[in-house]
TITILO-598647 format. One record per residue (C-alpha): residue number from 1; x, y, z. Coordinates in nm, 4 decimals, padded with zeros to 6 digits. Example, Ala and Ser with C-alpha at 12.3 -4.5 7.8 and 13.67 -1.06 7.14 Angstrom:
2
NODE resi       px       py       pz
NODE    1  01.2300 -00.4500  00.7800
NODE    2  01.3670 -00.1060  00.7140
END
This chain:
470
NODE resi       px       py       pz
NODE    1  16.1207  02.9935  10.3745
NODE    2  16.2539  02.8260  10.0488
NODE    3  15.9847  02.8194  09.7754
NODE    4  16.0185  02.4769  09.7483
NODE    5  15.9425  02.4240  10.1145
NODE    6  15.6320  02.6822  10.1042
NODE    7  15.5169  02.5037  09.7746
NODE    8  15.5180  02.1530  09.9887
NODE    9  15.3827  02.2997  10.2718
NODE   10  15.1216  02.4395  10.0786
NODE   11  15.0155  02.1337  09.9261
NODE   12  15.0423  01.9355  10.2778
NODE   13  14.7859  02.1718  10.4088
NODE   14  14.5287  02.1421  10.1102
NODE   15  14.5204  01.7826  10.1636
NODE   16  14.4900  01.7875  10.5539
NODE   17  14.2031  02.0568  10.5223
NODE   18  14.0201  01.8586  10.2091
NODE   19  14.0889  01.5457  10.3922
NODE   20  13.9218  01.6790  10.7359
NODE   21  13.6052  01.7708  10.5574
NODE   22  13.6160  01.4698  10.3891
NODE   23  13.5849  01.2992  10.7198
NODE   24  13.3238  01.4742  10.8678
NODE   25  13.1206  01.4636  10.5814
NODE   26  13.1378  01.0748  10.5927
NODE   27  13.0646  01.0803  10.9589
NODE   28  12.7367  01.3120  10.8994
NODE   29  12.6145  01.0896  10.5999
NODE   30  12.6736  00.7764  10.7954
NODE   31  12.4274  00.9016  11.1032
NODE   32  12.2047  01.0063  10.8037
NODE   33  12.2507  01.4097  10.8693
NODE   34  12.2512  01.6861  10.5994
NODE   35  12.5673  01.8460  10.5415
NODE   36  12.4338  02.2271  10.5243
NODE   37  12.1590  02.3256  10.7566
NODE   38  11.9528  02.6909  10.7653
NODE   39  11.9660  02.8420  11.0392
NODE   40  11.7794  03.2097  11.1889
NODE   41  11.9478  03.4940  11.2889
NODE   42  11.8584  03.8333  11.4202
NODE   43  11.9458  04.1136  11.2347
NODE   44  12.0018  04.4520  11.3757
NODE   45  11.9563  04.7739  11.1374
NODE   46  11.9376  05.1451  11.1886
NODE   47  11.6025  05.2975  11.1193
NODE   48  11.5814  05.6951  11.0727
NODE   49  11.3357  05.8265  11.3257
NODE   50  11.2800  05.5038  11.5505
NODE   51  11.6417  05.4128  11.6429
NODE   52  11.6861  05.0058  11.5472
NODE   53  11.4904  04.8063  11.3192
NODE   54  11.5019  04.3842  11.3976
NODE   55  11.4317  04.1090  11.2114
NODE   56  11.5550  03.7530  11.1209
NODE   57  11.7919  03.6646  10.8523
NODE   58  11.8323  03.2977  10.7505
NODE   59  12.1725  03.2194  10.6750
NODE   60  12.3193  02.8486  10.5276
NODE   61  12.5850  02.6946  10.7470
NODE   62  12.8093  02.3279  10.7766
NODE   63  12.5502  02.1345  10.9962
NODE   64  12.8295  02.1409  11.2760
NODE   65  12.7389  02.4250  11.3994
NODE   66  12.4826  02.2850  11.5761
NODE   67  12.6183  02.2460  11.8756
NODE   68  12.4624  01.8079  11.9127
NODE   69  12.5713  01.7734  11.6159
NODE   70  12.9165  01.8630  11.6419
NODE   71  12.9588  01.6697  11.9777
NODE   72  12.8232  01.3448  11.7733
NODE   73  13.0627  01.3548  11.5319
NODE   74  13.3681  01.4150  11.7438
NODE   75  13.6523  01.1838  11.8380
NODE   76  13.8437  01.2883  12.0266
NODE   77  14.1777  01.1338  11.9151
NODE   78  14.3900  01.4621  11.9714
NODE   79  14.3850  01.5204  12.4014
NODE   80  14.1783  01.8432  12.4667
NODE   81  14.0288  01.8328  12.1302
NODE   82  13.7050  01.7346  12.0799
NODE   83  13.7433  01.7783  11.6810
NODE   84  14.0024  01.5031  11.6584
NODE   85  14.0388  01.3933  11.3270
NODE   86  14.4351  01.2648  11.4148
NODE   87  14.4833  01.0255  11.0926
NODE   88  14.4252  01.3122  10.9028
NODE   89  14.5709  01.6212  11.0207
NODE   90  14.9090  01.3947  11.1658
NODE   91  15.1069  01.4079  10.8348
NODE   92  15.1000  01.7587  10.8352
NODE   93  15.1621  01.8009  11.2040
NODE   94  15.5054  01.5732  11.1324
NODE   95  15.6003  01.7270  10.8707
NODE   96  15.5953  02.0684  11.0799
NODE   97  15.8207  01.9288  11.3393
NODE   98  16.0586  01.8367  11.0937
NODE   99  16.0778  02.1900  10.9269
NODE  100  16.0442  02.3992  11.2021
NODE  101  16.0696  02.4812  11.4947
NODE  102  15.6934  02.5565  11.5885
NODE  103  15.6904  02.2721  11.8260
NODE  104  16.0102  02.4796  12.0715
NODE  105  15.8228  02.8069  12.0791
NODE  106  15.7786  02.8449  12.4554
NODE  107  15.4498  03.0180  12.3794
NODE  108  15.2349  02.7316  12.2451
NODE  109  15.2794  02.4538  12.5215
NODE  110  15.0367  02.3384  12.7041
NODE  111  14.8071  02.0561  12.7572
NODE  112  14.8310  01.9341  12.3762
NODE  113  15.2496  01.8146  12.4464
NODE  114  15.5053  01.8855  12.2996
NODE  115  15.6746  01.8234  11.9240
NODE  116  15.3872  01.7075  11.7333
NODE  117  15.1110  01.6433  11.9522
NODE  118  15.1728  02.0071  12.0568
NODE  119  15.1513  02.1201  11.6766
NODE  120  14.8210  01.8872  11.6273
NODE  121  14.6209  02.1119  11.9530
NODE  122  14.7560  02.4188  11.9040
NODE  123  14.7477  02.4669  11.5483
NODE  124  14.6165  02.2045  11.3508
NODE  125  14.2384  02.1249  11.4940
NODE  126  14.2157  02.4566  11.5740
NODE  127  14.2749  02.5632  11.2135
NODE  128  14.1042  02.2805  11.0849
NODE  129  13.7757  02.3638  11.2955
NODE  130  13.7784  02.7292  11.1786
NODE  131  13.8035  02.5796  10.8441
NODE  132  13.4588  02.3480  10.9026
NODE  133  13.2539  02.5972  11.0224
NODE  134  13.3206  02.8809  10.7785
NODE  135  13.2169  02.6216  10.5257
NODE  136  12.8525  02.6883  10.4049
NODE  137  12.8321  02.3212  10.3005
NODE  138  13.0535  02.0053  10.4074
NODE  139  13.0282  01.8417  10.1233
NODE  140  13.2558  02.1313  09.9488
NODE  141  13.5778  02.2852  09.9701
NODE  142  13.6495  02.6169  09.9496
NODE  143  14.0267  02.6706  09.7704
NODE  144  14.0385  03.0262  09.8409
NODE  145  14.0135  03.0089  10.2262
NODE  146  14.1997  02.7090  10.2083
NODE  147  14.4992  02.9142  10.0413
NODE  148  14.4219  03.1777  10.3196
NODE  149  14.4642  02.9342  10.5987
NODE  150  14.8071  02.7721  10.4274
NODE  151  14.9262  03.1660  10.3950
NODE  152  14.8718  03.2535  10.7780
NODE  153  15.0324  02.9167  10.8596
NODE  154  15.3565  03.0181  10.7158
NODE  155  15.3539  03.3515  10.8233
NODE  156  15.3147  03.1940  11.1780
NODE  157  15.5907  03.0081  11.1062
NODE  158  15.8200  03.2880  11.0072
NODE  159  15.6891  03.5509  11.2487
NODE  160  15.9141  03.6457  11.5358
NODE  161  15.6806  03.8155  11.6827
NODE  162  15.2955  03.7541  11.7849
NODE  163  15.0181  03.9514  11.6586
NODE  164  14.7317  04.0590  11.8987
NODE  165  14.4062  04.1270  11.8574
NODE  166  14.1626  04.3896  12.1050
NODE  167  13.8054  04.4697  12.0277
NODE  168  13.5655  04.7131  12.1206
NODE  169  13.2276  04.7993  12.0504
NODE  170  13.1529  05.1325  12.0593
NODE  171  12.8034  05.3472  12.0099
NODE  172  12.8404  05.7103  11.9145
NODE  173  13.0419  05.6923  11.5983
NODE  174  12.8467  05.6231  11.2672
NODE  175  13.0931  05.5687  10.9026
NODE  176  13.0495  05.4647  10.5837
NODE  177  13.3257  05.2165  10.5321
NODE  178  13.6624  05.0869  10.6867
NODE  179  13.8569  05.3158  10.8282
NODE  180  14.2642  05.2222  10.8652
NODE  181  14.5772  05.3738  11.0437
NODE  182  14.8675  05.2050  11.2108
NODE  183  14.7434  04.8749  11.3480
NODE  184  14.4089  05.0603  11.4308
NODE  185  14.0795  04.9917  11.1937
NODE  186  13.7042  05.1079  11.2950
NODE  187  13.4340  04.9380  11.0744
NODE  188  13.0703  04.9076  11.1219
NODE  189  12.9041  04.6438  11.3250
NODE  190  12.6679  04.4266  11.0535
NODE  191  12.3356  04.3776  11.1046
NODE  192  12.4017  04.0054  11.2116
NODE  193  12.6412  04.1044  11.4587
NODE  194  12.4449  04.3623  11.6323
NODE  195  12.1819  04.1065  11.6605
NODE  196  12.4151  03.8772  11.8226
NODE  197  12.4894  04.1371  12.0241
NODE  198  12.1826  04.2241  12.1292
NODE  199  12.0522  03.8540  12.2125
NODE  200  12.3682  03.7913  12.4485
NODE  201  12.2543  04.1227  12.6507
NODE  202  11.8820  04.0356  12.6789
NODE  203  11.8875  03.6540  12.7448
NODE  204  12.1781  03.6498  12.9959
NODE  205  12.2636  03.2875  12.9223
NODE  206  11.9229  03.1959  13.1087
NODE  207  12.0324  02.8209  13.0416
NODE  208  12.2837  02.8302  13.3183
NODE  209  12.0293  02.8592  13.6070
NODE  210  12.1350  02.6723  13.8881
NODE  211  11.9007  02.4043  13.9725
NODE  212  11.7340  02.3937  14.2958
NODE  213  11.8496  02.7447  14.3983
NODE  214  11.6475  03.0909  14.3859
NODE  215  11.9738  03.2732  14.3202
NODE  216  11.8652  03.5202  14.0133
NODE  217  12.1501  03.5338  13.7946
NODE  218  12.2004  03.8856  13.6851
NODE  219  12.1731  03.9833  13.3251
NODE  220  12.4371  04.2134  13.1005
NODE  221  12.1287  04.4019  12.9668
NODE  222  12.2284  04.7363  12.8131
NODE  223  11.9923  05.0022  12.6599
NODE  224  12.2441  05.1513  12.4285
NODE  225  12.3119  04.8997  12.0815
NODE  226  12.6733  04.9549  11.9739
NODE  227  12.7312  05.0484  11.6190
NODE  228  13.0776  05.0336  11.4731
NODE  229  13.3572  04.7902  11.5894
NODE  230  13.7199  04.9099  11.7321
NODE  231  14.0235  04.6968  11.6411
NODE  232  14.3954  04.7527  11.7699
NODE  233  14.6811  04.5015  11.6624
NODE  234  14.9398  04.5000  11.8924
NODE  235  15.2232  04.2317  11.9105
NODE  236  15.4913  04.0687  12.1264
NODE  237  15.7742  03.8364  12.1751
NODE  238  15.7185  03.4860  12.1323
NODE  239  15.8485  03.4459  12.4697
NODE  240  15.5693  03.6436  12.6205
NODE  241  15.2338  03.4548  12.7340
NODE  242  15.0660  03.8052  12.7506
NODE  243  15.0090  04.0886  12.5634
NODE  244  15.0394  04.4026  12.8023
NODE  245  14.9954  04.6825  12.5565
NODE  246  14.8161  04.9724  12.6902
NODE  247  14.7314  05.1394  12.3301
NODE  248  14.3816  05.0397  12.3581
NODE  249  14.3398  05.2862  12.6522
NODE  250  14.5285  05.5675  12.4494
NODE  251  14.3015  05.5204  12.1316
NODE  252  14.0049  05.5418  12.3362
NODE  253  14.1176  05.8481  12.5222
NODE  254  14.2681  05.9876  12.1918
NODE  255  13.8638  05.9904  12.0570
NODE  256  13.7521  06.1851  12.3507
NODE  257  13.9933  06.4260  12.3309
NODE  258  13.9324  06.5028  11.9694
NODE  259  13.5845  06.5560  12.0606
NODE  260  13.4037  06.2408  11.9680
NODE  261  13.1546  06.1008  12.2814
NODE  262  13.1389  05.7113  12.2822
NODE  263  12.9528  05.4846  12.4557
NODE  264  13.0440  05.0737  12.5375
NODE  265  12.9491  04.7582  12.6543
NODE  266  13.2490  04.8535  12.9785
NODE  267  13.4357  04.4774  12.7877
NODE  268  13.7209  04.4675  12.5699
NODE  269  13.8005  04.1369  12.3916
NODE  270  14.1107  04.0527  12.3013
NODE  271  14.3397  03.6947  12.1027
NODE  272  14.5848  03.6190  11.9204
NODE  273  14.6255  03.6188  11.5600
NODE  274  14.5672  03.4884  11.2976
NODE  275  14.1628  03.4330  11.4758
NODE  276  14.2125  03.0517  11.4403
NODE  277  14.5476  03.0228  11.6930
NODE  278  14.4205  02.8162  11.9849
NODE  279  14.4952  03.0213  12.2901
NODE  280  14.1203  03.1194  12.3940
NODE  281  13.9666  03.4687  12.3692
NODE  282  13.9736  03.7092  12.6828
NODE  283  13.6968  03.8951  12.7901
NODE  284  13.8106  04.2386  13.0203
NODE  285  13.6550  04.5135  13.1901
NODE  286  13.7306  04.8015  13.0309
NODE  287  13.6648  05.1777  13.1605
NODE  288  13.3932  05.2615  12.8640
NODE  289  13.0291  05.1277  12.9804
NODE  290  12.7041  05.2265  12.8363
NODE  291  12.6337  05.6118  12.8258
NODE  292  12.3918  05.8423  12.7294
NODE  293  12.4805  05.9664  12.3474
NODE  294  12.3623  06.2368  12.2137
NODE  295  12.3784  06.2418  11.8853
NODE  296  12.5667  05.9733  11.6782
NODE  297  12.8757  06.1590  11.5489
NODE  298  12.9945  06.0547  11.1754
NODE  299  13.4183  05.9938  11.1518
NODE  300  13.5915  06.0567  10.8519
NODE  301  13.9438  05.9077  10.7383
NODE  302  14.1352  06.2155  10.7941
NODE  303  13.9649  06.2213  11.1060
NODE  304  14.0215  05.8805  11.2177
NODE  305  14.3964  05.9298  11.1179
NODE  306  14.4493  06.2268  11.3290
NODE  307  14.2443  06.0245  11.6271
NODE  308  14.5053  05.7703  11.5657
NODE  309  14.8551  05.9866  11.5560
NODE  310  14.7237  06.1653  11.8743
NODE  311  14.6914  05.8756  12.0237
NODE  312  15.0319  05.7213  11.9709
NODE  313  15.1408  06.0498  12.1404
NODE  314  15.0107  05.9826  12.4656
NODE  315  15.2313  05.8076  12.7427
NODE  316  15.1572  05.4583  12.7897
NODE  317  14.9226  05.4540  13.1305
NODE  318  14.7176  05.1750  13.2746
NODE  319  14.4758  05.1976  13.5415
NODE  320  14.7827  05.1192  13.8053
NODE  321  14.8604  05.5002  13.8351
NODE  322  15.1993  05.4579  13.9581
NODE  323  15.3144  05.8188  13.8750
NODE  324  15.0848  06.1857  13.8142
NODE  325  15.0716  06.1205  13.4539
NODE  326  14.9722  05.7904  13.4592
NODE  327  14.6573  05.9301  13.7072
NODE  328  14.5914  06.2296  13.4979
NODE  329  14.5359  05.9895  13.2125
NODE  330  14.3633  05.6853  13.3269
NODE  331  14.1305  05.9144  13.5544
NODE  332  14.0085  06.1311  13.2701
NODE  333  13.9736  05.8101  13.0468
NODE  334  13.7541  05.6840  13.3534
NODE  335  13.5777  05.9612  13.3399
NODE  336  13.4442  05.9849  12.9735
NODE  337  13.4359  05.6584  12.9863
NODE  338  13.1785  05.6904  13.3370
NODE  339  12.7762  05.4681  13.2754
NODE  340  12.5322  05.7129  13.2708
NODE  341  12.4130  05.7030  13.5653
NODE  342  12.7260  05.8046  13.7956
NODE  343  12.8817  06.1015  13.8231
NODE  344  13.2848  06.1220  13.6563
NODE  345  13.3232  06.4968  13.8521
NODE  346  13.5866  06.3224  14.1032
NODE  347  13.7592  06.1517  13.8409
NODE  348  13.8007  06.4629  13.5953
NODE  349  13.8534  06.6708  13.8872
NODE  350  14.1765  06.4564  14.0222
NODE  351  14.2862  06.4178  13.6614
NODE  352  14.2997  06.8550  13.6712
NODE  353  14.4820  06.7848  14.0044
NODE  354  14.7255  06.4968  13.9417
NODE  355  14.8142  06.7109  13.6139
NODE  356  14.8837  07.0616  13.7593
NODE  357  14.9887  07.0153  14.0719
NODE  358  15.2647  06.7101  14.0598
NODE  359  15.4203  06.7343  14.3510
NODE  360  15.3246  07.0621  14.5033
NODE  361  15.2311  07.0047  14.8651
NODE  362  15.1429  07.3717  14.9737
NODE  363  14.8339  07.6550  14.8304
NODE  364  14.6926  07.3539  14.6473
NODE  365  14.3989  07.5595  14.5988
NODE  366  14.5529  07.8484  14.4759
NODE  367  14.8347  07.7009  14.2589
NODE  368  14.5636  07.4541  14.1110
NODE  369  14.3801  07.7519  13.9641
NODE  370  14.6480  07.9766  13.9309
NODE  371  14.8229  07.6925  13.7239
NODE  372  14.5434  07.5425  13.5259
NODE  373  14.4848  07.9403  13.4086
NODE  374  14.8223  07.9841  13.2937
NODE  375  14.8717  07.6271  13.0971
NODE  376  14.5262  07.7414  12.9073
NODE  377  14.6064  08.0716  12.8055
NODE  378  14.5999  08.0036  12.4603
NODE  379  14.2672  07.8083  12.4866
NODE  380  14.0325  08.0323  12.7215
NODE  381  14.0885  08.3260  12.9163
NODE  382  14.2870  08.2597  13.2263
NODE  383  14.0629  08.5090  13.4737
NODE  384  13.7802  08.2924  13.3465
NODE  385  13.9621  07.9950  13.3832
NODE  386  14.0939  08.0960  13.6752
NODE  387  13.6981  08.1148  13.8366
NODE  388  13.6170  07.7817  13.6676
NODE  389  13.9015  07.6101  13.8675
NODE  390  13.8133  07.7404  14.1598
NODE  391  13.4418  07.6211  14.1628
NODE  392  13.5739  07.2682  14.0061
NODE  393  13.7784  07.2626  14.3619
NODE  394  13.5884  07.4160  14.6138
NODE  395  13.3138  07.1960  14.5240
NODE  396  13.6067  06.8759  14.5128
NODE  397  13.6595  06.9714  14.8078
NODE  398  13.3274  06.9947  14.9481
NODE  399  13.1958  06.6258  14.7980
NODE  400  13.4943  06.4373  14.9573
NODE  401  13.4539  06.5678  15.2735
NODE  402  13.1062  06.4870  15.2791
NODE  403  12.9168  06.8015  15.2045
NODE  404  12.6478  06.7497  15.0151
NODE  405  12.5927  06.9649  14.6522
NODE  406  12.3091  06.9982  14.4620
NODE  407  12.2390  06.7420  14.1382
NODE  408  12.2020  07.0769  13.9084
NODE  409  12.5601  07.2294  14.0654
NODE  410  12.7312  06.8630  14.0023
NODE  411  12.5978  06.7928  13.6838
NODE  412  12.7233  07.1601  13.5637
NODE  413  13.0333  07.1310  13.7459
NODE  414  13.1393  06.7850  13.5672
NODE  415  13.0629  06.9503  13.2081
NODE  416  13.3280  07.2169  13.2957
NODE  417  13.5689  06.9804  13.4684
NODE  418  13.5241  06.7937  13.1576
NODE  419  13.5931  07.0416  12.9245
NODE  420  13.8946  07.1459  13.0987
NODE  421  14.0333  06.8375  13.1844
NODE  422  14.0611  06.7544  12.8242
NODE  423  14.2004  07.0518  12.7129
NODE  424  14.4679  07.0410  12.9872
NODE  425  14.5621  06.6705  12.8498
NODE  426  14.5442  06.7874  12.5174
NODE  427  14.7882  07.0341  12.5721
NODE  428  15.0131  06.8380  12.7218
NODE  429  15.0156  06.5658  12.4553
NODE  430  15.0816  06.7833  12.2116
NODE  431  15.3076  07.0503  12.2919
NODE  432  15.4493  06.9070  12.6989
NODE  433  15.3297  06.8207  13.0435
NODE  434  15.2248  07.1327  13.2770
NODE  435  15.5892  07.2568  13.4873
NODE  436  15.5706  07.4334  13.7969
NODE  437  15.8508  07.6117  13.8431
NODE  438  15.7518  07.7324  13.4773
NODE  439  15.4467  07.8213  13.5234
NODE  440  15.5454  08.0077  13.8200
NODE  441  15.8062  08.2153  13.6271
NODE  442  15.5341  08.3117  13.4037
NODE  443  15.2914  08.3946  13.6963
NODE  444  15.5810  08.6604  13.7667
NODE  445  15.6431  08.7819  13.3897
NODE  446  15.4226  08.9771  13.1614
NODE  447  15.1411  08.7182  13.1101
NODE  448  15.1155  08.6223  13.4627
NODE  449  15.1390  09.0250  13.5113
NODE  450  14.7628  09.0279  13.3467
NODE  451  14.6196  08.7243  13.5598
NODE  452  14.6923  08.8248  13.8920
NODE  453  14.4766  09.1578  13.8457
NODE  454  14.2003  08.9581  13.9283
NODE  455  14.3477  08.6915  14.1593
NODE  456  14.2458  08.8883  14.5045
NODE  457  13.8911  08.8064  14.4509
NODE  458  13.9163  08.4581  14.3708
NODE  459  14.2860  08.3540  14.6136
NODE  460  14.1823  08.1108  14.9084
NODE  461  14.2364  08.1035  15.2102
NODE  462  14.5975  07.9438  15.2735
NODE  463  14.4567  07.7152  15.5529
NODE  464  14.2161  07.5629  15.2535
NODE  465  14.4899  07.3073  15.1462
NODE  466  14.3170  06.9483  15.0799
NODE  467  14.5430  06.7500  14.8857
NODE  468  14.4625  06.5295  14.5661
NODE  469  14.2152  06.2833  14.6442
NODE  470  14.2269  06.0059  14.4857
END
């Protein structure tokens, strides 16, 4: 963009933003309303010893942000846009459609039109109304956002690509400040926004009760209060309505296999950027729910960095497991992942499976020790290993064929599937994916030589053959 051209645009959007406020400060004055209001908030703050500590924080806002006022004051003069204000944001909008080629994108149409109607909805009100309620009074403006707002607008402009935005709150973790790698950031959760939090969990939008009915509507309550906030930026064509990236999955997985135990709220929020870009938020389930912690685990950088490079070393996988790795992955993931009170043995147990097996069809059993001993030589020792597998199958085995096992033998059983699940994926992140024929060459050389002196006491019977389950 030539600096003339940003300079104009530049100015064009000072005057629409100053101009908005200007408008809906008349409006308010005219119906005799304040232009700030103070409003209550619950804060959320760690306490040592006793867990949270609540209280209310008053904060100063733009008196549309209560929600009667803001519908009073509307006008609807852009379609789908209660904010309006047309007259003032419409210069800018044509002078957009002149310059560039915002109104083609196949990516913003939709209800607003095309050319410059579809420039006023998609990205003028919407920017506008961000605008108005980060403003802690209407009657002033604030240049520095404003020259924020004008920035993101051009690099909109320019971009050929489209930034995305995932969240996800996450319990477990504890840090001191910002932590940033690679499109991936972990801060802590403020006080306000735990308390937000917190409120939208315990009041389950009691306001939308059906009227004459007796049907209960259930509530998102959670024991556990998330601490720190995930953020992954991923982007896309312009011609793509969706953002399909699966990193989100990876970085999560990437945190359990470096040994950190999360907990969630089993949602993952996600929109495009910049925040103010009108295409709505989505709210997806997303395989971390609320889970027992511990102990909450501090992160460092270095830490988080390594988190982060392991993580763009695992395969992309999604929960439609259309090939062994992509089960071994999502499964385990699933499994960490598992609310507290249900059991992830099955899931880490087909994750050992759908990783050291592939597509072995005969002395599944066997091979599935044999093979998991043999990948983990350098991390435990394989007649050890090779017992540990067995249990984590014969018991499998036992559960999805309806035997019934006792709550002390699963829980045990799932902490050792766990632990060797992870190690098998870790391993095969980092240095390659479990082979057969490989691993059976080795069964035949000098290390295998060492693991088969104990294999007669812990080989199967060959009519034992059960197949992955999953």
């Amino acid at each position: 963009m030539a600096e003339e051209t940003r300079r104009r645009l530049a100015e064009l959007v000072q005057e629409a933003l100053h101009s908005g406020r200007a408008e809906v400060a008349r409006r308010l004055q005219a119906a005799n309303l304040p232009l700030s209001v103070k409003i209550q908030r619950t804060a959320i703050e760690p306490s040592e010893g006793t867990g949270w500590q609540s209280g209310q924080e008053e904060i100063q806002v733009g008196t549309i942000h209560l929600d009667h006022v803001f519908y009073g004051i509307a006008d609807q003069s852009v379609p789908n846009r209660l904010l309006g204000l047309r007259d003032q944001l419409q210069p800018l909008a044509n002078y957009l459609n002149d310059t560039t080629d915002l109104a083609s994108r196949p990516w913003p149409r939709g209800p607003g039109g095309q050319e410059a109607e579809g420039i006023l909805s998609h990205f003028l009100v919407p920017m506008t109304h961000y605008y108005l309620l980060a403003l802690k009074d209407l009657g002033e403006d604030d240049p520095a956002l404003i020259e924020r707002l004008g920035d993101e607008l051009q690099q909109v402009i320019a971009q050929e690509e489209i930034y995305h935005r995932w969240q996800i709150a996450l319990g477990g973790l504890a840090l001191s400040a910002t932590c940033k790698h690679r499109g991936v950031s972990l801060r802590p959760l403020s006080p306000m926004e735990r308390g937000a939090l917190a409120e939208l969990q315990l009041t389950g939008r009691r306001d939308q009760e059906v009227p004459r009915s007796d049907f209960e509507l259930p509530s998102p309550f959670t024991v556990a209060l998330p601490s720190v906030l995930l953020e992954i930026t991923t982007k896309r064509t312009l011609a793509q309505s969706w953002d399909s990236s699966t990193l989100p999955n990876r970085v999560v997985l990437a945190f359990f296999l470096s040994g950190f135990e999360m907990g969630g709220t089993g949602v993952i929020t996600n929109f495009d950027l910049p925040r103010w870009v009108a295409f709505g938020v989505s709210h997806n389930p997303f395989p971390l729910a609320e889970r027992a912690i511990s102990e909450v685990k501090p992160i460092s950088q270095c830490e988080f960095k390594a988190v982060v490079d392991l993580a763009y070393k695992v395969p992309e996988f999604g929960g439609t497991e259309g090939n062994s790795r992509e089960i071994a992955l999502f499964r385990l993931l699933r499994a960490c992942g598992m609310h507290w009170h249900e059991s992830g043995f099955l899931d880490f147990a087909i994750a050992l499976e759908a990783a050291l097996l592939g597509s072995a069809q005969t002395e599944l059993a066997y091979k599935f020790s044999l093979y998991g001993a043999l990948f983990l030589k350098d991390w435990f020792e394989p007649r050890d290993t090779m017992q540990r597998l067995k249990q984590i199958y014969t018991l499998r085995s036992k559960l999805v064929h309806g035997g019934r096992v006792k709550p002390p033998d699963l829980q045990a059983a799932t902490l050792d599937a766990a632990t060797l699940a992870k190690a098998v994926i870790r391993q095969a992140v980092e240095s390659g994916w479990p082979e057969p024929k490989a691993l059976d060459a080795a069964a035949l050389g000098a290390i295998g030589h060492s693991v088969r002196a104990g294999i007669s006491a812990v080989r199967p019977d060959r009519d034992s053959n059960a197949g992955p389950t999953a």
